[in-house]
N, C-alpha and C positions, 0 to 999 in steps of 0.2 A: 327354237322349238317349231314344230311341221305342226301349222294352224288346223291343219283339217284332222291331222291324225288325231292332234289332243281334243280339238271338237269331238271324233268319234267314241275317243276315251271316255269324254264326259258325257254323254248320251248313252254310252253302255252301263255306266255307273251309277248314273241316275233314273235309268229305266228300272235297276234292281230296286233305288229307296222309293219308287214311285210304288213298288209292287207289294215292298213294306211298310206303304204308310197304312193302311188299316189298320195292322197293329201298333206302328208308333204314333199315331194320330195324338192319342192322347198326353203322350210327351211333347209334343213337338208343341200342339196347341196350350202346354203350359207355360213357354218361352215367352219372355214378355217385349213388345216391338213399340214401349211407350217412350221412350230416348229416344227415335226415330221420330215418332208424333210430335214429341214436343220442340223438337230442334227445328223440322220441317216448319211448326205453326201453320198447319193449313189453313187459308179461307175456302169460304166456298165454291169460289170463280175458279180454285184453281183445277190445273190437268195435270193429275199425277204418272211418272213413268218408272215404273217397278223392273229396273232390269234385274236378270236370271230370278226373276219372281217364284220359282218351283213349284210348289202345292197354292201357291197366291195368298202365305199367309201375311205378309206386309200388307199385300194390296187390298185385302179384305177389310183389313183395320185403317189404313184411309179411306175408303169407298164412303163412307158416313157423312164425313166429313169435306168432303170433295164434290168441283162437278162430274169429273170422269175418272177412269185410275184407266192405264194400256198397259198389260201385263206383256212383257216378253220372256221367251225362256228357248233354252237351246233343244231339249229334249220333249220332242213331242207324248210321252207318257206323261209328261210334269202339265205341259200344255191343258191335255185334257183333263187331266186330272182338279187343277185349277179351275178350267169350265166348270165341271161339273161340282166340285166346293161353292162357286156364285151361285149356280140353279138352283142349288139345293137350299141355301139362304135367301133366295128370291133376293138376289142383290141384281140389280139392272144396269149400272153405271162402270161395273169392270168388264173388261174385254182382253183375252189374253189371244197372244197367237205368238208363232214361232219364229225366233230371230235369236242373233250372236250380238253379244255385247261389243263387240269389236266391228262392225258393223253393222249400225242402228238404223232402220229401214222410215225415217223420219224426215221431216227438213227440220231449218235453225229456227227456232223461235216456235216450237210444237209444245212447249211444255212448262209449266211453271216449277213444275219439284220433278227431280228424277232420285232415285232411292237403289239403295241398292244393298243385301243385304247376307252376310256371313257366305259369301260368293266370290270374294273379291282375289281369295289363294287360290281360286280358280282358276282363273283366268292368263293364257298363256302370253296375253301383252296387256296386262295393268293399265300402261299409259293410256294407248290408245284406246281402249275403253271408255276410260276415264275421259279421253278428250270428243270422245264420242257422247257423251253425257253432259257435256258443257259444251259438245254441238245443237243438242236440239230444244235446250234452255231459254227460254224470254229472254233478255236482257236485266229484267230483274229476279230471275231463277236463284233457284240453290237446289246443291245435291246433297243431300243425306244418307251419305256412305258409313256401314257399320258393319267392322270385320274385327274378326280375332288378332291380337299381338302377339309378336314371340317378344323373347326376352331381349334388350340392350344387350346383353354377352352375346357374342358369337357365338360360342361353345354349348352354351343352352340354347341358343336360335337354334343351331345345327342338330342337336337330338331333336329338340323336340318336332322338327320336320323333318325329321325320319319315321320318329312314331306316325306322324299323321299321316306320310304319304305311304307307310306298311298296312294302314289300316285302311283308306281312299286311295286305290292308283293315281285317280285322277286329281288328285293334288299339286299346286305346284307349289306355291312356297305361303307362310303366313311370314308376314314382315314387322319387323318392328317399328314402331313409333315414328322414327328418325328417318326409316326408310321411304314412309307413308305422305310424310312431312318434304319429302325429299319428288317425288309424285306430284305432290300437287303442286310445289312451286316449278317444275318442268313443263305441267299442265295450264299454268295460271291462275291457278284457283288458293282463294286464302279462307283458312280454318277461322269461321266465326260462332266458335262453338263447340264444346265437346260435351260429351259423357262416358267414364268408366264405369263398367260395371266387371261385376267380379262372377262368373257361373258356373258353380260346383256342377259335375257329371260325376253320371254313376258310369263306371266303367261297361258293366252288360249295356245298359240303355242306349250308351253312345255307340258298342257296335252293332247293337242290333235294326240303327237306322241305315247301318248301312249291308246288315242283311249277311255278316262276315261268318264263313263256316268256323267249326272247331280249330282246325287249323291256325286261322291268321289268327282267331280270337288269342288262343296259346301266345303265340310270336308275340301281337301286340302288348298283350298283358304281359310279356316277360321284359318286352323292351321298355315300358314305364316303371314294373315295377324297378327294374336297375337302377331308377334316375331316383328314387325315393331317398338316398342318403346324400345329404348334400343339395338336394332339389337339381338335380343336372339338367332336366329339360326347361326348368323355370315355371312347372304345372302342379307342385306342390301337391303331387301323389300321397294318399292316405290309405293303409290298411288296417281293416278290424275282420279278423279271423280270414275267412273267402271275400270279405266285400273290400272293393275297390276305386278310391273316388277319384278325383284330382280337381283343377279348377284353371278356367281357360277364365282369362282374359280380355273382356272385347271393349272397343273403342268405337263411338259414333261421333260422327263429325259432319256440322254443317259448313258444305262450302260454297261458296259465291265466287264469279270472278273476277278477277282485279279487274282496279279500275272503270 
């Protein structure tokens, strides 16, 4: 995959959820980022690094809790938008500015937690990211990465990143379990820690953050409901008359590095 093209991808696609967070605000801000809190266990000494931070809702909910939080994100709409979510809470100790997770503009030893959140199928080289995140670590760091799973089945992995990437161009894959597990031991890092949680969506809400015309809405809803017999994408789609639900998946995981 052409790094810069899918950079531009995800900048174009994120400049649109930046422009509909006014209205998704209040969905978004109902997501709960305490499995990330609690795995992390902040002290206070520490410097938190919130890669692809977007609106800075992680980095807001450690800010409390922390000496510093450095917000990065690719998309300068997300950027400011973040700024000005701190201002407005008179929070003083986050700082966000623009950078690629694939290249962390940091040295080794900058940070005590770096975090990273429902971002991670984004990203057009996972690894390196990833070892970009256990580059700029203390020595006694952890990252607390938390992304959606697909299914163990291939065959439901395979729809259901279809559905996502008809709905997100900028999508690249949500992985499962084994693939994730598979990452970190290529990266060095060992799972001390997990959390499942399970997150019903309403079908409108989830595309309306990403601001999807009539069109794709059509497509995408006809592509999940399909998987509704049999649960073929592994997202256990529900219908009651026009409403639409289904339920994603997500896994938090802290990790440290061997040895």
């Amino acid at each position: 995959m052409d790094l810069k093209a899918h950079h531009d991808l995800i900048r174009s696609q994120f400049a649109i959820q930046a422009r509909a967070h006014p209205r998704t605000a209040p969905l978004r801000r109902a997501e709960n980022v305490a499995p990330m809190v609690d795995l992390a266990a902040p002290a206070p000494s520490d410097r938190v690094l919130d890669v692809a931070c977007g609106w800075g809702f992680v980095a807001l909910a450690f800010a409390p809790r922390v000496r510093s939080v450095t917000g990065v994100d690719l998309t300068p709409e997300m950027v400011e938008l973040a700024r000005r979510e701190a201002a407005q809470r008179g929070v003083r100790n986050v700082e966000v500015e623009l950078g690629a997770a694939e290249d962390l503009r940091f040295g080794a030893g900058s940070f005590e937690i770096a975090t990273c959140r429902f971002t991670f199928h984004h990203f057009a080289d996972p690894e390196r990211a990833l070892f970009e995140m256990k580059r700029v670590l203390t020595p006694d760091g952890r990252i607390v990465l938390y992304d959606y799973v697909a299914a163990a089945d291939e065959r439901k992995a395979l729809l259901h990143n279809e559905i996502e990437k008809a709905r997100d161009p900028s999508h690249v894959k949500m992985y499962s379990e084994r693939e994730f597990e598979g990452f970190f031991r290529k990266c060095g890092l060992e799972s001390r820690g997990r959390v499942v949680t399970l997150l019903k969506r309403d079908f409108d809400a989830w595309m309306d953050f990403v601001d999807a015309d009539a069109g794709r809405r059509a497509k995408v809803r006809r592509m999940l409901e399909e998987t509704i017999e049999g649960n073929k994408a592994g997202l256990a789609p529900r219908r009651r008359g026009e409403h639409l639900t289904f339920t994603h998946t997500a896994v938090a995981w802290r990790l440290v590095p061997k040895g």
